[in-house]
C-alpha positions, 0 to 999 in steps of 0.5 A: 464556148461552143464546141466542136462538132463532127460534121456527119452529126451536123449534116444529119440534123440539118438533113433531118430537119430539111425532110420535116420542113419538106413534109410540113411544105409539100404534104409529102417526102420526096427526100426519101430516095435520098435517105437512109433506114435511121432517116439520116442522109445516104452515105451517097447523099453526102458524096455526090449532092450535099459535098459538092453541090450544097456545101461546095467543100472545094471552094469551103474546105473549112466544111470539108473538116471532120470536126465543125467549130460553131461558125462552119456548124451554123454555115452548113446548116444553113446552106442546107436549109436553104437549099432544101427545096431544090433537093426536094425538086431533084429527089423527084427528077431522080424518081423521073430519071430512075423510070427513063432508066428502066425504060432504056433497059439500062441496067449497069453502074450505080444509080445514085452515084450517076444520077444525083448530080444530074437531078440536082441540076436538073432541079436548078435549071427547071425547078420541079419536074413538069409536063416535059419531065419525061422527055427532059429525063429521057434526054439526060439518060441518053446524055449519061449513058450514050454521050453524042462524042464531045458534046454531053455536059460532062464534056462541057464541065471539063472544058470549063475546068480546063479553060475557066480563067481565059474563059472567064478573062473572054467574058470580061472583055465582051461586057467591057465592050459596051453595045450600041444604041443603048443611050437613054435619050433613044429610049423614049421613042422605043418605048413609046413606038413598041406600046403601039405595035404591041398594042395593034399586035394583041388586040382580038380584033386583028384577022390572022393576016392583019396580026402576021403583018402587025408581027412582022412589023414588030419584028422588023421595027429593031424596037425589040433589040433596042429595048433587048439592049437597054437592059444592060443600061442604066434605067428601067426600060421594062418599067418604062415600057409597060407604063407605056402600055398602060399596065401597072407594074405593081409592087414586083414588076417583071424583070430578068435580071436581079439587078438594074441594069442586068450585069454581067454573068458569072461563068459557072453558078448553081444559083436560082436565077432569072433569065440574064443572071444565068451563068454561061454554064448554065445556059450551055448546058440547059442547051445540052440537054434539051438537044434532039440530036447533039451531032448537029451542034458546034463544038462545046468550044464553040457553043461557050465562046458563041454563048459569051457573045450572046451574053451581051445580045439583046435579051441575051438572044439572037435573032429579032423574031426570039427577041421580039417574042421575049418583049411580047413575053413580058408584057403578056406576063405582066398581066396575068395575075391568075389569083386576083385577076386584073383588067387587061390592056390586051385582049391576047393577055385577058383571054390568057388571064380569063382561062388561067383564073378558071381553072380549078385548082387556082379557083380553089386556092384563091376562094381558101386565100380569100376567106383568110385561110391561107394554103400556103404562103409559098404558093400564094407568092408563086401565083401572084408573081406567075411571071417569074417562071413564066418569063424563066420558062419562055426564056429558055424557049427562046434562047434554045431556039435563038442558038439552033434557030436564029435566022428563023423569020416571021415566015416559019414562026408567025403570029399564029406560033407566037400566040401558041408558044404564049399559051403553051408557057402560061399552061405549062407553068400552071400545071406545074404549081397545080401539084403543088397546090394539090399537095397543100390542099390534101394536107389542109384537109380541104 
């Protein structure tokens, strides 16, 4: 019989073992902000990251005890493990948040206490930092330290604390409600009439007046909401979708949502996510902090109760030009493939294909991939499935923008802006798995 132990030894092994996995992944340690001289965790690591957001001990009071028996042993472990690349991805947003500190000329509280909740949160909605890094982190110092009066994520964590069962009972209700023009039988001529604008759309030979045109004819089709709104119902509209296009899927199709049709959301949840399967939590707080100025929005109220109902919008978004550039989205991302590129349908996705495959770094990882020399497994997951941040990162995009913007027409965002905002995402990605990849590479010794 296995006895027990006292859950400081546990978390220290598990922490432990997390820096070597982390060290042996990345070729670095970022964890050791976030550990102690004898190479245990902080006594503020516990506190403030692995008790509340790892462990979760509120909800698992059994791995809150001071002595752990054999089963509480092997769950804490193994939420740690598990776990352990997020607090990797947060150990760098806090170095990122640290530098904003400075740059603020903030001197006051303690830094720890302060900023490794948010860095872990920051880990979750954006995974590690990227090029945007230092604005996101400029934002959240600002949200720490100079709230906007009853609009910081402090403020919306206590009003989801106060109201979380009649907010929970109001998601309920809006998904019992089941939202129109969602019948298969009017799938198939959307389907087929969105591959012939999308195609007309992204075709290189189009003139930027004959592709505004094409895209407001898109926008104002009511395919893209229909098509938004078939994801909440039984089927595979993006499967169906893409066929149409003539583009094979592969074995890991795009999707926004883990499950077919997408459910409904939890309210509050911390989990690595896609698009549809963020909680209301999440996606108001991601709008937070990413606010230039949250005078100018609602309430918090106001902001969940219009995030419920967005909830059950197409595409979780409003306004039909983010929803036709989430449907354009998903097609473009369903073709790039950077480490095996594959013919595209579409020349806008070829010529994005064409100018991620080129880079170095991709260049590199596919010849070492190639020759059976694997630099990571990790990585090499990541660049063949690129739609999964891709679709996750122009999600956000648009869904900050359908909440401050949603009447924004094809006249303020036109062809030309969709192409930039394609490109932007596809760049943005890449540059995130290029430090990784370098990390890789240094310690293969290549």
């Amino acid at each position: 019989m296995t006895t027990a132990r006292p859950r400081t030894a546990v978390i220290d092994e598990a922490w432990r073992r997390a820096v070597c996995d982390t060290v042996a992944r990345l070729g670095t340690d970022p964890l050791t902000v976030m550990t102690g001289r004898d190479g245990g965790p902080l006594a503020r690591t516990v506190k403030c990251l692995i008790d509340p957001l790892v462990l979760r001990i509120r909800a698992n009071p059994a791995l809150g005890r001071p002595l752990l028996e054999a089963g509480a042993q092997a769950e804490a472990a193994e939420l740690i493990a598990a776990a352990t690349p997020r607090i990797a991805d947060a150990a760098l947003w806090f170095a990122e948040l640290k530098r904003q500190r400075r740059a603020a000329g903030i001197t006051g509280g303690n830094i720890q206490e302060q900023y490794f909740p948010r860095a872990f949160e920051l880990a979750v909605a954006y995974g590690p930092p990227g090029p945007d890094a230092p604005a996101v982190a400029a934002e959240t110092i600002d949200d720490i330290h100079r709230p906007s009066e009853g609009r910081s994520v402090d403020d919306l964590t206590a009003y989801l604390d106060h109201h979380h069962a009649d907010l929970d009972a109001e998601l309920d209700r809006v998904w019992a409600v089941a939202p129109h023009d969602r019948a298969p039988h009017d799938r198939a001529p959307a389907v087929e009439n969105a591959a012939a604008l999308l195609g007309a759309l992204l075709t290189g030979e189009a003139t930027d007046r004959a592709r505004d045109a094409r895209w407001e004819r898109l926008t104002d089709s009511g395919i893209p909401g229909a098509l938004g709104l078939a994801l909440f119902a039984p089927g595979s509209p993006l499967a169906d979708l893409l066929a149409s296009c003539a583009i094979a899927a592969g074995a890991d199709p795009p999707a926004l949502s883990a499950t077919t049709p997408a459910a409904r959301p939890a309210l509050r949840s911390v989990a690595d996510v896609l698009p549809l399967d963020r909680s209301i939590a999440s996606r108001v707080g991601t709008t937070l902090r990413r606010s230039r100025d949250r005078g100018d929005l609602p309430a918090i109220d106001e902001m969940v109760t219009a995030e419920i109902e967005r909830s059950r919008a197409p595409w979780a978004l409003d306004g039909p030009a983010w929803q036709a550039a989430m449907l354009v989205g998903v097609v473009v991302a369903a073709q790039l493939h950077p480490l095996e590129p594959q013919p595209c349908v579409h020349d806008v996705a070829a010529d994005l294909s064409r100018r991620l495959a080129a880079q170095a770094h991709i260049a590199y990882t596919r010849r070492y991939l190639l020759s059976d020399i694997a630099v990571t497994a990790g990585l090499a997951d990541d660049l063949a499935a690129f739609w999964r941040p891709y679709l996750n990162r122009l999600w956000v995009r648009l869904h900050g923008r359908s909440v401050t913007e949603p009447d924004t027409g094809t006249a303020e965002f036109d062809s030309a802006a969709l192409l930039e905002l394609l490109d932007g995402i596809a760049r943005s990605v890449s540059y995130d798995q290029r430090s990784r990849i370098r990390a890789a590479i240094e310690k293969a010794g290549r």
